[in-house]
C-alpha positions as CSV (number, residue, x, y, z in Angstrom):
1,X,-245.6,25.1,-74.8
2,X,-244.9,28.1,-76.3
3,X,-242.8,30.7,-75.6
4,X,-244.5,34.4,-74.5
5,X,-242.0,35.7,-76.9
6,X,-244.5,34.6,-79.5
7,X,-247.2,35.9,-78.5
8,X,-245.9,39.1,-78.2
9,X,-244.5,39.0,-81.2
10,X,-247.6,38.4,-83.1
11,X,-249.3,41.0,-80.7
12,X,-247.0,43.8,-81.7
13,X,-247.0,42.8,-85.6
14,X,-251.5,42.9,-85.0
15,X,-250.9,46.1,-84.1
16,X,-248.3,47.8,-86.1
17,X,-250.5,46.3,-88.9
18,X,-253.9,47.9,-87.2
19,X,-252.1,51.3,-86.6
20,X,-250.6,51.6,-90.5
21,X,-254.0,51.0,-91.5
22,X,-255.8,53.5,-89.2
23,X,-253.0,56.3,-90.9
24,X,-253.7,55.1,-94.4
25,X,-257.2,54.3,-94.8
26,X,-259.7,56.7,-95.8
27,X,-262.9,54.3,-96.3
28,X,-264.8,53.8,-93.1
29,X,-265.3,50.3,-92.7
30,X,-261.6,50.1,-93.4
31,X,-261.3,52.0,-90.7
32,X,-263.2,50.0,-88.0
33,X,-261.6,46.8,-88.9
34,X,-258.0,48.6,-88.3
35,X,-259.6,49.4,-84.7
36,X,-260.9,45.8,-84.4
37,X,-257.5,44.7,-84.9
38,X,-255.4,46.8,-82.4
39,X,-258.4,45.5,-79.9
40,X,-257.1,41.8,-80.8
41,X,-253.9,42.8,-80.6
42,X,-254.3,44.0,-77.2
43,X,-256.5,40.7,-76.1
44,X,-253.4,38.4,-76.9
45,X,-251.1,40.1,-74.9
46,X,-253.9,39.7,-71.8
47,X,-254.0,36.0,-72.5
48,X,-250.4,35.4,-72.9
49,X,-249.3,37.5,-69.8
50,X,-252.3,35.6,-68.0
51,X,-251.3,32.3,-68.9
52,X,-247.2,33.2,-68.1
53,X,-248.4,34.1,-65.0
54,X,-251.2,31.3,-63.8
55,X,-253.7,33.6,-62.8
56,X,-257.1,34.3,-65.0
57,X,-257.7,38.2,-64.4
58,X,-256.5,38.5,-67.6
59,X,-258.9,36.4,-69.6
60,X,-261.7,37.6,-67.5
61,X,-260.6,41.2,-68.9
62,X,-260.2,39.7,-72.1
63,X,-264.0,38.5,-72.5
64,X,-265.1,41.8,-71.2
65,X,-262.9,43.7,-73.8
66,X,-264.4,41.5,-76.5
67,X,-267.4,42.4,-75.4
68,X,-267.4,45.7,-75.7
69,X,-266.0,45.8,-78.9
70,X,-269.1,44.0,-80.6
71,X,-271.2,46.5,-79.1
72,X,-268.5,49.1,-80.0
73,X,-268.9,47.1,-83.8
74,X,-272.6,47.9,-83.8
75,X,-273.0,51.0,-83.2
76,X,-270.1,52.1,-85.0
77,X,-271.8,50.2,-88.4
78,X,-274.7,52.4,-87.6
79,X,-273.2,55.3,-87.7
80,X,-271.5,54.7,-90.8
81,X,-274.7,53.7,-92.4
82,X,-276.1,57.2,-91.7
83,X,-273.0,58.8,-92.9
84,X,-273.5,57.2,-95.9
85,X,-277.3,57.8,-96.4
86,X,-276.9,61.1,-95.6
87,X,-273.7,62.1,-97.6
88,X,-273.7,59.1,-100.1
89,X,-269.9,58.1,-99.9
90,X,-268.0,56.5,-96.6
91,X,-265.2,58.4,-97.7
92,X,-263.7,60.6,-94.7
93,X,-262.2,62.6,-97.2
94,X,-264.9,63.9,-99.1
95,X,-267.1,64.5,-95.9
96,X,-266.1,67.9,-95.3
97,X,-268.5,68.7,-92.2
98,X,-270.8,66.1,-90.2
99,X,-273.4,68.5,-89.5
100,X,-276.5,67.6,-91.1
């Protein structure tokens, strides 16, 4: 078996990784797959804590989190898609003001 050590490990890299990239990025896609990844991040350390601990409230919240986050996923691409129709760049930079 291994260790919970691990896990948390690879859960705090995820999201050190997820939160340089939210600072960083400018592009919005980039930006959602930054989020996406400090969601996952977050999911391992429910599943590891569940399993050290031999109960399954943590995987139930895990499936519900995951959950969300495609529908979080889809209407986030949406909105993007307008930005760019509208403004003709995903770049947060050169969007100055989101009124229409």
């Amino acid at each position: 078996m291994i260790p919970l050590y691990y896990y948390l490990v690879l859960s705090a890299a995820m999201f050190s990784i997820g939160a340089l990239g939210m600072l960083t990025t400018r592009n919005a896609i980039k930006l959602l797959m930054c989020i996406e990844l400090m969601l996952n991040a977050a999911n391992i350390n429910l599943v590891a804590f569940s399993r050290y601990l031999g109960n399954i409230d943590g995987q139930v919240f895990a499936t519900f989190i995951i959950s969300i986050a495609a529908a979080e996923v889809a209407v986030g691409l949406a909105i993007v898609l307008t930005i760019y129709r509208v403004h003709g760049t995903i770049d947060f930079q050169k969007i100055k003001e989101m009124r229409w």
